[in-house]
Every structure is written in C-alpha cells, then in structure tokens.
C-alpha positions in Angstrom: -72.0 10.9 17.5 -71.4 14.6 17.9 -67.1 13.7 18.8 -67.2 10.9 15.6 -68.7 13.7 13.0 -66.1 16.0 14.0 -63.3 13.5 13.8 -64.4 12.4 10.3 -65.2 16.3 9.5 -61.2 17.3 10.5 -59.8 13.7 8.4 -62.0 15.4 5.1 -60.3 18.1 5.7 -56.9 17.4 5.8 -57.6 15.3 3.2 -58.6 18.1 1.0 -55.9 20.6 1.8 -53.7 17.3 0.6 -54.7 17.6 -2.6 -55.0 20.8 -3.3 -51.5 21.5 -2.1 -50.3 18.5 -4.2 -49.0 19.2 -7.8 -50.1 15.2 -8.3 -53.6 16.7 -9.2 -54.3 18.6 -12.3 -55.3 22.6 -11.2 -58.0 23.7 -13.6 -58.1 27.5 -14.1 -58.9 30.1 -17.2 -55.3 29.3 -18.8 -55.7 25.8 -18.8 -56.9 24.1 -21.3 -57.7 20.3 -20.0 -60.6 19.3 -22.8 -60.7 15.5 -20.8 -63.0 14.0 -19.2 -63.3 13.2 -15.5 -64.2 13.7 -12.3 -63.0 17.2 -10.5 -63.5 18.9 -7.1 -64.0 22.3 -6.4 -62.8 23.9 -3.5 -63.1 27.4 -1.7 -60.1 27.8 -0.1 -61.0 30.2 2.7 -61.4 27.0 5.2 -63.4 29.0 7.8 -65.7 26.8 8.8 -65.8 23.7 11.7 -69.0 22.9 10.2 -69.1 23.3 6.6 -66.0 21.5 4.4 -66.2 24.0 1.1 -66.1 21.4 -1.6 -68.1 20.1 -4.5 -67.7 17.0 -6.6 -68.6 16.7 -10.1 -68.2 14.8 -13.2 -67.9 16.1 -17.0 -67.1 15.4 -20.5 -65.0 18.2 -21.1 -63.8 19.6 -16.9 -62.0 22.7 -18.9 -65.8 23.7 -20.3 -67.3 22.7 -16.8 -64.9 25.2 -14.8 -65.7 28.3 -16.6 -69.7 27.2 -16.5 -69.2 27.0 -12.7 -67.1 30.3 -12.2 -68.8 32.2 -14.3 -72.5 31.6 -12.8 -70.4 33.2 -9.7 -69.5 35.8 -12.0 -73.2 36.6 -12.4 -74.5 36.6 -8.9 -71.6 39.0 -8.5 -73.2 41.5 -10.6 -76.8 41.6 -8.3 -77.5 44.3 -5.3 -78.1 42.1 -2.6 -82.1 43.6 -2.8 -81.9 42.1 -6.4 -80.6 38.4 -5.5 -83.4 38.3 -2.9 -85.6 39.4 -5.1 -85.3 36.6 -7.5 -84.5 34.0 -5.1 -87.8 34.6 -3.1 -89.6 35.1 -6.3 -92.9 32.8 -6.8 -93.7 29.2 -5.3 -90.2 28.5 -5.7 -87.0 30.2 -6.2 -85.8 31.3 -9.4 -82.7 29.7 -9.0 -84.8 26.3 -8.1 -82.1 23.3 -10.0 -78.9 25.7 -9.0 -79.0 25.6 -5.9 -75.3 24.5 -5.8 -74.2 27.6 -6.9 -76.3 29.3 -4.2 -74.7 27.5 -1.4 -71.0 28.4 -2.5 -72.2 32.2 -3.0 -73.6 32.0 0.2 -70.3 30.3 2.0 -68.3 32.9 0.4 -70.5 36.0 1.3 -70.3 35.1 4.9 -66.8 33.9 5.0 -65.7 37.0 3.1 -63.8 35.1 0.8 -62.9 36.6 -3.0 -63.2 34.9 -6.8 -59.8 33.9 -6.3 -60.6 31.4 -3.7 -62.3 29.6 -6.0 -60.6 27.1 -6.9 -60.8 23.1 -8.8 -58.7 20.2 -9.5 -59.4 17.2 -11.6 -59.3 14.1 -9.2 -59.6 11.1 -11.3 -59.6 11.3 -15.7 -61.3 8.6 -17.1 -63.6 7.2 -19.7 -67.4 8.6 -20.1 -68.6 5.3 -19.2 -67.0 5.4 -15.7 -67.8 9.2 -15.0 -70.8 8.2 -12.2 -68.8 5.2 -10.8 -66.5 7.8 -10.1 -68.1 10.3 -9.1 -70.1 8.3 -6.8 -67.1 7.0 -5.4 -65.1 10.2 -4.8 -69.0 11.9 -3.1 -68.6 9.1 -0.7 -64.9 9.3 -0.5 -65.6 12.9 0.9 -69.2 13.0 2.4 -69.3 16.0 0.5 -73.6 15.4 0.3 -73.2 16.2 4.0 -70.3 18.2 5.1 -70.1 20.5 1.1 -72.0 21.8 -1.2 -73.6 18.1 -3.6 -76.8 16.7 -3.4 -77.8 13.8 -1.5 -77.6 11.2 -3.8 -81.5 9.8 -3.1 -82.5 13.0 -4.6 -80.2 11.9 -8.3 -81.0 8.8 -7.6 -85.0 9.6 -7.5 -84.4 11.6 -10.9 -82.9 9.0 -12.6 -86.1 6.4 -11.4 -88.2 8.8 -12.6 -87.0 9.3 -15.9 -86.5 5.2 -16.2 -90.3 4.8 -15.8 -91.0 7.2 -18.7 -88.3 4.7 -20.9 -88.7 1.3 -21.6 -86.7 -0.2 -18.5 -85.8 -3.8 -17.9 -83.4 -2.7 -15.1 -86.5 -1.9 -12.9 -85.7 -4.3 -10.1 -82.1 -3.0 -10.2 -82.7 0.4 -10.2 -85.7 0.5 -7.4 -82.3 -1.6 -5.3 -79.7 1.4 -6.0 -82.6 3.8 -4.9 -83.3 2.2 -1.6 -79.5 2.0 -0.8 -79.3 5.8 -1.4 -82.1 6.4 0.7 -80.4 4.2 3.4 -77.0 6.0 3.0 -78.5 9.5 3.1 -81.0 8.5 6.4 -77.6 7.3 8.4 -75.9 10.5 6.8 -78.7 12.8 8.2 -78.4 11.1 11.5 -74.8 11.4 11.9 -73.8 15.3 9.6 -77.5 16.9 10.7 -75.0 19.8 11.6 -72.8 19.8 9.2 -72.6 21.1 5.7 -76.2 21.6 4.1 -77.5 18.2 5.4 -80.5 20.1 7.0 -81.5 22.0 3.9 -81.1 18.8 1.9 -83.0 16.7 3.6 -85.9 19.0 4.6 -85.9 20.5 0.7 -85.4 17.7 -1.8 -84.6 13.8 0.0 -87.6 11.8 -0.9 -89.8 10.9 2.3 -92.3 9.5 1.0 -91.3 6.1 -0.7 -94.1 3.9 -0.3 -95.3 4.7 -4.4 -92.3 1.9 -5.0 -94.6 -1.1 -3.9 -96.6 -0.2 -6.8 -93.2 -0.1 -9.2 -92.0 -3.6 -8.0 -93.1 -7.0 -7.3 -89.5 -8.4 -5.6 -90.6 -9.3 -1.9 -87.3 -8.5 -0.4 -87.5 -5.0 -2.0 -90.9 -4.9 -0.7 -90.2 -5.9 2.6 -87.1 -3.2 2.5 -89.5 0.1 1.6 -91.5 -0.7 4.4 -89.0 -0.6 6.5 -87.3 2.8 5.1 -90.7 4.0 5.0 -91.3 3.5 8.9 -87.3 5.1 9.2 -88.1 8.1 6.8 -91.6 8.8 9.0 -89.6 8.9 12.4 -86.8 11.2 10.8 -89.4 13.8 9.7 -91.2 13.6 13.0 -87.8 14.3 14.6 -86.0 16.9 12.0 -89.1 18.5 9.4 -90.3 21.6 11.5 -94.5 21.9 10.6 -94.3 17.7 9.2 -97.4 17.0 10.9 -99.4 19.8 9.7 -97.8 19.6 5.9 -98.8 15.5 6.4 -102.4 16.3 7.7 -103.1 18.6 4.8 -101.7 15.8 2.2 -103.8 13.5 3.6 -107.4 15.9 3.6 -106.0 17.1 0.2 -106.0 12.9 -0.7 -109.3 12.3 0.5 -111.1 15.2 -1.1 -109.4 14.3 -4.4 -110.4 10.3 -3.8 -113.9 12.4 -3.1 -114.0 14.0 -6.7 -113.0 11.4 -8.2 -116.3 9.5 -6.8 -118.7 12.0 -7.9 -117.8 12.7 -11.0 -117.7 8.8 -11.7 -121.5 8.9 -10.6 -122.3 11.9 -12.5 -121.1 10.3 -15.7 -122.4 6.9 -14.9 -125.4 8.2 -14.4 -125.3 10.6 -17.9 -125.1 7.5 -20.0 -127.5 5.5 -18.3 -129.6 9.2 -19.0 -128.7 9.2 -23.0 -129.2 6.1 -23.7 -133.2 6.4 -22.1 -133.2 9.8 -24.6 -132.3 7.3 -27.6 -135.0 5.2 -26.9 -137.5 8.2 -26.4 -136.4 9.1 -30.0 -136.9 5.6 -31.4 -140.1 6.0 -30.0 -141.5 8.2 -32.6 -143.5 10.0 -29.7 -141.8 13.2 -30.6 -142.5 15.5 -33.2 -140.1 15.6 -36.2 -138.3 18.9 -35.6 -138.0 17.9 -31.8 -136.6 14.6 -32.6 -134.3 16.2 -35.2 -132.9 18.9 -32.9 -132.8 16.2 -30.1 -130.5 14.1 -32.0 -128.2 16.7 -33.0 -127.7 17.2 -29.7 -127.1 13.9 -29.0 -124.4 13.8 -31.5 -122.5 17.1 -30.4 -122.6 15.6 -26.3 -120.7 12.1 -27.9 -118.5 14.7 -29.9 -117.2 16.4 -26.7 -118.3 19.4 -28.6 -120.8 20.1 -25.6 -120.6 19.0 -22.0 -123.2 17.2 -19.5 -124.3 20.6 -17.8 -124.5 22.7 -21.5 -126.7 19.5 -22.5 -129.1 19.5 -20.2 -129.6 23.4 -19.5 -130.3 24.6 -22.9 -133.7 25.7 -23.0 -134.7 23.4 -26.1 -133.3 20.1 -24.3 -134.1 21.1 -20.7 -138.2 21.7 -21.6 -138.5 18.1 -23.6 -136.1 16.2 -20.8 -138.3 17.6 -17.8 -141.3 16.8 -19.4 -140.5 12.8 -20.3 -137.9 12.5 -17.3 -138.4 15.3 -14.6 -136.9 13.1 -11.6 -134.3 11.9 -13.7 -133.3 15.6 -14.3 -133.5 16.4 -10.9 -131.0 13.4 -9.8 -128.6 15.0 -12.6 -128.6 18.2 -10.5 -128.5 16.9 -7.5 -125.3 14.9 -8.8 -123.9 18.0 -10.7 -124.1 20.0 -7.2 -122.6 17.6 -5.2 -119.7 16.8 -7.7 -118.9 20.8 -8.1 -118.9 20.8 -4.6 -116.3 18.2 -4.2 -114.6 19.6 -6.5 -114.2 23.2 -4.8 -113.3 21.6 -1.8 -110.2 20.0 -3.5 -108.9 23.4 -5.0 -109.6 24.7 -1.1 -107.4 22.0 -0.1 -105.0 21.8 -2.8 -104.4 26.0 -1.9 -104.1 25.4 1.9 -101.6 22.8 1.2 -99.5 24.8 -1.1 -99.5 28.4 0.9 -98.4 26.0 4.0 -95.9 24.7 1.7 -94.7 27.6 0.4 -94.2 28.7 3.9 -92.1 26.2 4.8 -90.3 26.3 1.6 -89.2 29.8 2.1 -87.7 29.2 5.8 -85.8 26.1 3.8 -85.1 28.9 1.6 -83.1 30.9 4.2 -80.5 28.1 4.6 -79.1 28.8 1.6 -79.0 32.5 1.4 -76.7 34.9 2.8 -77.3 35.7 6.5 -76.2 39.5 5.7 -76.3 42.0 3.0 -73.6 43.0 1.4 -72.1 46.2 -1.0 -71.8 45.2 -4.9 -69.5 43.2 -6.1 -68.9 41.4 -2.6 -66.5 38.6 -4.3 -64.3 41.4 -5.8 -62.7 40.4 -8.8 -60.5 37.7 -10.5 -57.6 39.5 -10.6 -55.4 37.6 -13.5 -52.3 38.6 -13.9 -52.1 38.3 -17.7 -48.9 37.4 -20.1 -49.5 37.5 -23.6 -47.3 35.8 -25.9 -44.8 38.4 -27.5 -43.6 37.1 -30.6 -39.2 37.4 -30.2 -38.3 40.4 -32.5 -40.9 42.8 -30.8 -39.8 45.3 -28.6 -43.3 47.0 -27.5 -46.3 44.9 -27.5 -49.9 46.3 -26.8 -52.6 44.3 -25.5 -56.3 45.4 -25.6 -58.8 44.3 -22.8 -62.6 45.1 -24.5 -65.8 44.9 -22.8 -67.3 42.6 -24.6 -66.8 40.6 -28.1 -69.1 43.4 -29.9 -71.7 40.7 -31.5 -75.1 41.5 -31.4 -77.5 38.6 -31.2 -80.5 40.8 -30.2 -82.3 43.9 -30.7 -80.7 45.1 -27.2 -77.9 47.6 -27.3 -74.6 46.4 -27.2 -71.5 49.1 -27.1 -67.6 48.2 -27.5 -65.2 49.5 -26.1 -61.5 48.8 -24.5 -61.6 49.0 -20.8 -57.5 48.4 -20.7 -54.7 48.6 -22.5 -51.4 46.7 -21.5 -48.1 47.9 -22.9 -45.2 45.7 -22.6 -41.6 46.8 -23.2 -39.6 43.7 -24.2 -36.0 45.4 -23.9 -36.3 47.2 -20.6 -39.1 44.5 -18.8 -41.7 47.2 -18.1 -45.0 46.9 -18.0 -47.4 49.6 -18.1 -51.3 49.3 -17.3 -53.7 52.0 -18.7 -57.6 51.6 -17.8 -59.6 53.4 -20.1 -62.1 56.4 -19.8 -65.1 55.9 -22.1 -68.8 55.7 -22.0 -68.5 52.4 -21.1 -66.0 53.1 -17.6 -67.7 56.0 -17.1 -71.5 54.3 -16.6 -69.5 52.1 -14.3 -68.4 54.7 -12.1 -71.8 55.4 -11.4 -73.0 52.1 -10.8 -74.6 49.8 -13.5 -77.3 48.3 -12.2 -78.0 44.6 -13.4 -80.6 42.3 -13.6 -81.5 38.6 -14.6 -82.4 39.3 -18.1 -85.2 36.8 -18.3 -86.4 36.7 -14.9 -89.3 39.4 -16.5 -89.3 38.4 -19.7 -93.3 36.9 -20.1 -92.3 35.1 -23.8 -89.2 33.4 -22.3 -90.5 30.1 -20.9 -87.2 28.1 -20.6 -85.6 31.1 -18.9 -81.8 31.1 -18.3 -80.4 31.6 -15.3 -77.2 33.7 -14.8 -78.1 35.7 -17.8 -77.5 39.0 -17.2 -77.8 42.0 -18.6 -78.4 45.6 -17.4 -81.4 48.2 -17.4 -81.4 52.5 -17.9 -82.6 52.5 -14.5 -82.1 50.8 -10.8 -85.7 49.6 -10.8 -86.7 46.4 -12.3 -90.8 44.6 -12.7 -92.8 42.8 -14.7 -93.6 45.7 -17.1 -90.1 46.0 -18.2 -89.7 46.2 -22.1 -86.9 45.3 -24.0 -86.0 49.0 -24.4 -85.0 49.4 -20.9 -82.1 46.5 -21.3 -78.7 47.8 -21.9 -76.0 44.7 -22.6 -73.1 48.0 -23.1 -71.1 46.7 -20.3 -68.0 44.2 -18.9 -69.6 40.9 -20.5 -69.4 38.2 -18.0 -67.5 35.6 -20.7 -65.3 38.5 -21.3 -64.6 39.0 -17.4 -63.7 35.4 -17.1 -60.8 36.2 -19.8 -59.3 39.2 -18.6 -60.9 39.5 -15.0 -61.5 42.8 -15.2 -65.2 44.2 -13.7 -66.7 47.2 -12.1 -65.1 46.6 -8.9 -61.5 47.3 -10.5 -62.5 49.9 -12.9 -64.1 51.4 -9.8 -61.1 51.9 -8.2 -58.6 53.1 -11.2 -57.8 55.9 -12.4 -59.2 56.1 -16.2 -57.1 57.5 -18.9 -58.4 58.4 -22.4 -57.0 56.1 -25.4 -56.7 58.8 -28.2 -53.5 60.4 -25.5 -52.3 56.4 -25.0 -52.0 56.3 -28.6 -50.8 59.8 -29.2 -47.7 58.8 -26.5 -47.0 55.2 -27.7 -46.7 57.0 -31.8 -44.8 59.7 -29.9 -42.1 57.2 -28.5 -42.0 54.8 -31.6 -40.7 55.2 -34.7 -41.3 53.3 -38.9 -38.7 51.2 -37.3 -39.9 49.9 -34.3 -41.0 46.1 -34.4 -44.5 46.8 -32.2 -46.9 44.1 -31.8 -50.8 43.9 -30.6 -53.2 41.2 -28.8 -56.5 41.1 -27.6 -58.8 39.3 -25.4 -61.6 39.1 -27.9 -62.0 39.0 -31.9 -60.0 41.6 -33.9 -63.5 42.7 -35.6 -64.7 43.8 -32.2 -61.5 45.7 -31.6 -62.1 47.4 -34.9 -65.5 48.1 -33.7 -64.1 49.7 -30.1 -61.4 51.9 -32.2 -63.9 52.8 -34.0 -66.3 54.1 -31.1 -63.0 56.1 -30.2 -62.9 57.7 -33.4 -59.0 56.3 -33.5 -59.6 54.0 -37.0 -57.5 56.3 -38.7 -55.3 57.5 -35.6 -50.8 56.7 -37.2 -50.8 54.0 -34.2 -54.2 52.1 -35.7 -52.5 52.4 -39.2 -49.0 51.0 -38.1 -50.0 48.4 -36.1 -52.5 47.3 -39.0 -55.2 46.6 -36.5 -57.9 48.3 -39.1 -56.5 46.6 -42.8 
C-alpha cells in the first residue's frame, strides 16, 4: 500500500508540474482579468514535500474574483505575529478560523517550506457552464486526489452539507442524494486507508468525515440503501478504532451523554403527565363549590396563568396561596409532585454534567486535531514576504515622463475608525531614455511601519459583531489586544490589504527601503521639466484619494500638483 501511494503520489505530481509549465492552461494572476467561469487549481510551487502535493481545486462563477479572494486571505495571515495567529486559531471551543481551514493548511505548507507570495500560484483547468461547475470539479478532485495528497475537503464532509441542507428544503431527490452520500463515504474510507500519510488525510478524517451514519436509516426507506449504511457503518466503527486517538472514551461519553438525555426526557414526561392529571382534579375541586369565593376566584386565575405559560409547574404549586389550599385537599398528591420535580431536576443536572465532560473531552481532542494544521514553528512578521509585482503602467505615446502613485489605501471611510492616505511609492518613468526610477516615501504612514504596526483581526473582539469576518484586519495603538478593546484603539492608517494585492507593496518592503520625502521628489521632477514637457500620471487607487494623500503632504498647491492637474 505504502509503495502504491507513493507511485500515485509521484504520477500527481508530474502531472501537476505538466500543467503549470504548459501555456495550454490559462495562468490567473492580479493583471489578468478572466471574469469566466470554471474550475481552477491552485498550486504552491515550492514542491518540497514527498508527502504533501501543494494543490487545491475549486470551482467559481467568476475564477478572476476567486484568485484575489484566495490570495488576499494569505495577504491577511501575513499581517499577524505568530503569538497573534495562535491566538485566534486556539481561541474558544473551536477555532476562529473554523470554515477556512483551507487557507490554514496552505499558510501552514508555506511557513514550513519557507516558500514566498509569489509561489502562489493558479491556473484555470476546465471553463465551462454554471450548471457543470461540480461535475467538474468533482471530476478534476478525483483526477488529483487532491482530498488526500492537497489541501480540499473530503468530499463526505460537502456531501453531508449538502444532505443537510436538502432536508430543511422540500427534496424529492432524497433517495438519490442519501446514494451520492454513501459513495463519498466509500471513496473517502478507501482514501483514508490508502493516503493516511499523505496530504491532510489525517486531519480530515479525524476533524470533519462523518462517522457516525446510522441517522440515514431514519431518512430512507430503500432496502439496498439500508443494507449499504450498515455496512459503512460497521467500516466507519473499525476505521475510528484503528486511526481516532481517545475514540473510545469520546464514544463512551456520547453514549452516557445519550442515556441521561433519554433519562430527562422520561422524567419530565412524568412530571407533566402527572401535572395535568393534578389540574384537572383542582377543576373539579372548584366545581365543587366547597371553596370559598375569593379562594375559588384566586384559584382559577391561577389556573388560567399555568394554561397561559405565564407561570410554570414549580411557581404553581409553591406560591403560598396555592401551596396552603393544594396540601390541604391533596397533600400526597403534592408530595408525589415533588418527589417528581426532584427527580426530574436531577436528571436533568446530570445531563449538563455529561453534556460538559463530553465537550471539555472534545475540545481536547479538537485542539490536538488543531495542531495539524498549524505551523510547527514560529516565525518573524511577514514570513511570506511580499508580492513583488513588477508594475508597467500604460504610458500614453506623446509622454516623455510619466509618474505613477502607489497609496496606502483608497482613502474611503466606511467607519468611525481612523483611516490616513498617503503615497507609499512613487514610480517615474522616462519614455525617451528607458529609465525607471523608484522612490518610497517617508510619511506618517512608512514611518509607523518602520516601527512595526501591529495588526489584529478586527472582529475577533468585537462583542456586537455576530457574523464576524475573517481576514479583516485592521491595526491597534498598541501591541496588546483583549476583549476590552474599544473601537478607539483601532487604527485602519496603513498598507490596505486590497491595495497590497494591486501594487504588492507591504511592511516587509518599506521595511527594507530607504524612504524619501515627496515635497523634494516633486521639487526635482518640476526642477527637470519644463511648460513644455508632455508629463503624464497614474495611480493604483481613485484620483480623489490621491487628492486626499497630496493633500496630507501639504503638496495640493505644490507647481508639479498644478501641472499635472491631479487637484482640478
């Protein structure tokens, strides 16, 4: 088995280096702009590995949209301290990145293979219609066992989803679906057999492949589907006896958690059965007429509030009014109430016992799980360096010096958060002689970098966020982060991750330049140019945000802002 894997591991890879050295397949990077849809692979080409084939399959609607959501969620991880990406992937019962874990285990290859954003790389392996996006997607996951050797999901796990969210619909594909279920579940068990070693299989199968299947006899009536989850039931039991570490004692605390909930269940049933048989013997006390008029009034409102909701069982029958006239015509029957009450609180403590043992044990084995998908070592800021574009804007034909501006961000605010422009580089191109000059600015912006921003997921703390975004990041005044940070101590004046993915510039580059002040840039380009000089301007984000940088320079009315007509 061990030789086999290995053979298939070695034709993957060779079939991937094909590709990717093949100009048949359409290369999908920030200058591209292929709006189709299709089905793309992306690749870290820093092969390192014997064990671990760096690729991910995926489909979309729009592939050029899809590359800069996956690149620039790398983008972001970038930005953390390794103390800070712990943080929030150790954070609660599950990690904060829980859902993108895809991203995780292509940071993580890179950190320990010490590869750089420019390894990162995708290709668009099939275009074709919406409608046949998962046929081939499926196909090409298969095509590439990338579930076990890269970084996709097994495909019980989507295929488990999808089941899920079926039941909640109206389905009349049931039978059909409940099929292409158990198929994935018998594709991923011989997968995990066979790539155990390989890839992320373990982490997979131990973190999200369903093992527990035998719900589905309840979902379907076919006899050969029943006949075939009992048999990937008795499979799925051996392989987590074999593979899970701590199955037994996770299985034996499901099953005490199952009985004491069956056990709940039970008392409570008697409790209640026994309350109505209770009010309906107070009824007839008040049909009676034995009681007086005010008792029989008060009685009844009672009565009324309990069949409301507006009061429960135990509130009923321990007010003082109620508890004095119900002890006095039905004293044993009271004391069976109690006795029933005791015994169904008890129960019910005993789950919430359980129900915590089971998910401290779990949350103990979901952390180890955790560590296969996080970086074995630590590493310095910015470990993935930088993009590194080499940029050409186009130069309309007349101009003989063209200047291109590089800002930090697109200078919209969108919250109460601070948010300072400015230009972090400034590209001068000299159409007659070929020269190009690159200037990197010195500003309040460059300067905090210098001395290390220190960034943060902006709603990892946020308590009025509940559909918090991942890869959101924004900065604090200070390197320490908690749950009593207030929107005052954000900062978003820095290198914007969108505007990184245009220009690749971040702290790692301005780090290691030289900075230069843009009031003596201009002074030196107005020096050197005359009225007559044809000069021409770009930038990598809206010409209001320019304005707004410029501005923050104190250069709106600098000769070179006025010629160029940057500010009219």
């Amino acid at each position: 088995m061990e030789i086999q894997g290995q053979k298939h591991f070695e034709n993957i890879k060779e079939k991937v280096k094909a590709i990717f050295s093949s100009e048949k397949y359409k290369e999908v990077n920030r200058l591209t702009n292929y709006k189709l849809s299709g089905v793309y692979m992306i690749y870290i080409d820093c092969d390192k590995d014997d064990l671990i084939m760096p690729i991910y399959i995926g489909q979309s609607k729009n592939v050029q949209k899809r590359y800069k959501d996956h690149l620039t969620q790398l983008l972001s991880l970038n930005r953390l301290t390794y103390e800070s990406y712990k943080e929030y992937f150790f954070s609660g019962k599950n990690s904060y990145y829980d859902g993108f874990f895809k991203t995780c285990k292509i940071f993580k290859y890179m950190i320990e293979k010490d590869c750089d954003l420019t390894k990162f790389r995708m290709k668009v392996l099939v275009e074709c219609e919406v409608e046949k996006l998962d046929y081939y997607e499926d196909f090409y996951i298969e095509e590439f066992s990338s579930s076990f050797l890269g970084f996709n999901q097994f495909e019980s796990r989507i295929q488990a989803n999808k089941l899920k969210w079926n039941a909640n619909e109206k389905n009349e594909n049931k039978d059909s679906d409940v099929t292409r279920f158990l198929k994935a579940i018998e594709s991923d068990i011989e997968g995990v057999q066979k790539y155990y070693e390989y890839g992320f299989t373990k982490f997979n199968f131990e973190h999200a492949m369903p093992t527990d299947i035998s719900y589905l006899l309840n979902v379907t009536s076919d006899n050969n589907s029943i006949r075939e989850i009992e048999r990937l039931q008795k499979e799925l039991i051996n392989l987590c006896e074999t593979k899970i570490p701590g199955y037994f004692e996770l299985l034996n605390l499901k099953n005490r958690l199952h009985f004491s909930l069956e056990t709940k269940k039970e008392m409570f049933k008697k409790e209640e059965e026994f309350t109505v048989k209770l009010i309906s013997k107070i009824k007839n006390l008040l049909n009676t007429g034995l009681l007086e008029k005010s008792d029989s009034e008060a009685l009844g409102r009672f009565i009324i509030k309990y069949e409301q909701g507006k009061i429960r069982t135990l509130d009923f029958f321990t007010h003082s009014f109620t508890k004095n006239l119900l002890e006095k015509h039905y004293n044993e029957d009271m004391n069976k109430l109690i006795q029933l009450r005791d015994s169904s609180i008890e129960a019910r403590d005993s789950y919430f016992l359980d129900n915590e043992k089971r998910d401290d044990y779990s949350g103990e084995l979901r952390k180890i799980r955790y560590e296969l998908i996080f970086p074995r070592k630590s590493y310095d800021l910015f470990p993935l360096k930088s993009l590194t574009y080499k940029l050409s804007p186009k130069i309309p034909r007349r101009t003989q010096i063209h200047i291109h501006f590089d800002l930090t961000n697109n200078g919209v605010m969108r919250s109460v958060i601070p948010k300072h422009t400015d230009v972090v580089r400034v590209l001068i191109f000299n159409t007659e002689t070929g020269q190009q000059l690159a200037y990197y600015i010195d500003n309040k912006t460059t300067r905090k970098i210098k001395n290390d921003i220190f960034y943060i997921e902006k709603d990892f703390n946020n308590l009025v966020v509940f559909q918090k975004q991942r890869f959101a990041i924004s900065s604090t005044k200070s390197d320490q982060f908690g749950p009593t940070l207030f929107i005052e101590d954000y900062d978003n004046s820095f290198i914007s991750i969108l505007s990184e993915y245009k220009h690749g510039i971040n702290d790692y580059v301005i780090k290691n330049q030289s900075l230069y002040k843009l009031s003596s840039i201009f002074d030196k380009i107005n020096e050197f140019t005359s009225e007559y000089s044809i000069i021409g301007w770009s930038c990598s984000e809206s010409k209001n945000a320019l304005n707004k940088a410029l501005t923050n320079d104190e250069l709106s009315k600098h000769p070179l802002s006025i010629k160029l007509g940057i500010l009219s």
